[in-house]
N, C-alpha and C positions, 0 to 999 in steps of 0.2 A: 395432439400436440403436447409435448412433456419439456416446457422450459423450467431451465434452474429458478429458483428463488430467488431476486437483490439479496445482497446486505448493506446495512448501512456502514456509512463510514464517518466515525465521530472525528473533528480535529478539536485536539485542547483552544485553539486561538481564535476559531469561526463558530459563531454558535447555532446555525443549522448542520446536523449530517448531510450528508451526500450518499446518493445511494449510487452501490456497485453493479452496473449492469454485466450479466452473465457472460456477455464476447466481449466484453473491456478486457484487454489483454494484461492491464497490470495495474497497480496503485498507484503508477505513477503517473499512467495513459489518464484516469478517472482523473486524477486531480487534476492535471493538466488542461482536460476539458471544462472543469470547474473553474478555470482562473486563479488556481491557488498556486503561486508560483511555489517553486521549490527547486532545492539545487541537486542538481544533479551533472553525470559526466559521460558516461560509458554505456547506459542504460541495458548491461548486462548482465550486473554485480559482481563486477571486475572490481571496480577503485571504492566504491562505497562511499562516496560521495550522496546520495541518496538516501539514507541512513535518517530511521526515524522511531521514537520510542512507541514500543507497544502496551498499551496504559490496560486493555482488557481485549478478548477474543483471539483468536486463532486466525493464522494467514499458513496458505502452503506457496512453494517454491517453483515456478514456471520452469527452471532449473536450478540444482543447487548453488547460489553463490562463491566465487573465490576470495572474496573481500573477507576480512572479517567481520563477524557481526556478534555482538554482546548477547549472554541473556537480556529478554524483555526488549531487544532491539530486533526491526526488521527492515527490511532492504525492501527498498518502496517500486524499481524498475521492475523486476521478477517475481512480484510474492503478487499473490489474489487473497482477497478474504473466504475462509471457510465457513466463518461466521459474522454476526454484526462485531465491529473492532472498534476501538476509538485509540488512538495517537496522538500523538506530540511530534512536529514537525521540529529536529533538532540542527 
């Protein structure tokens, strides 16, 4: 049996992480199951409504985003952590 590793996921405003199980399909899917609301719209990274600061660690793209997205900002419906991350819900 060869499963990926969690990562955790730090938020600036909760002060337990949450850890990223490996079929969690997105940052957004995790939070959502944690109860941490957050806004969001299209859950495709069309509108970027979803948009959150990346304070430390590496996330990849479930597919590239059309929204804009800032250095140090990452799009929370379509991105997964590569590693442990910690955020600022903005």
């Amino acid at each position: 049996m060869n499963s990926k590793p969690s990562s955790k996921i730090s938020i600036e405003e909760h002060s337990e992480p949450l850890t990223f199980a490996a079929q969690c399909p997105s940052l957004l899917d995790a939070l959502e199951k944690a109860n941490i609301e957050v806004t969001y719209q299209c859950r495709e990274g069309f509108c970027g409504a979803c948009r959150a600061k990346l304070n430390s660690g590496e996330v990849i793209y479930n597919q590239e985003p059309l929204a804009f997205v800032r250095d140090g900002e990452v799009l929370l419906c379509c991105s997964k952590p590569l590693t442990d991350i910690s955020i600022k819900l903005i």
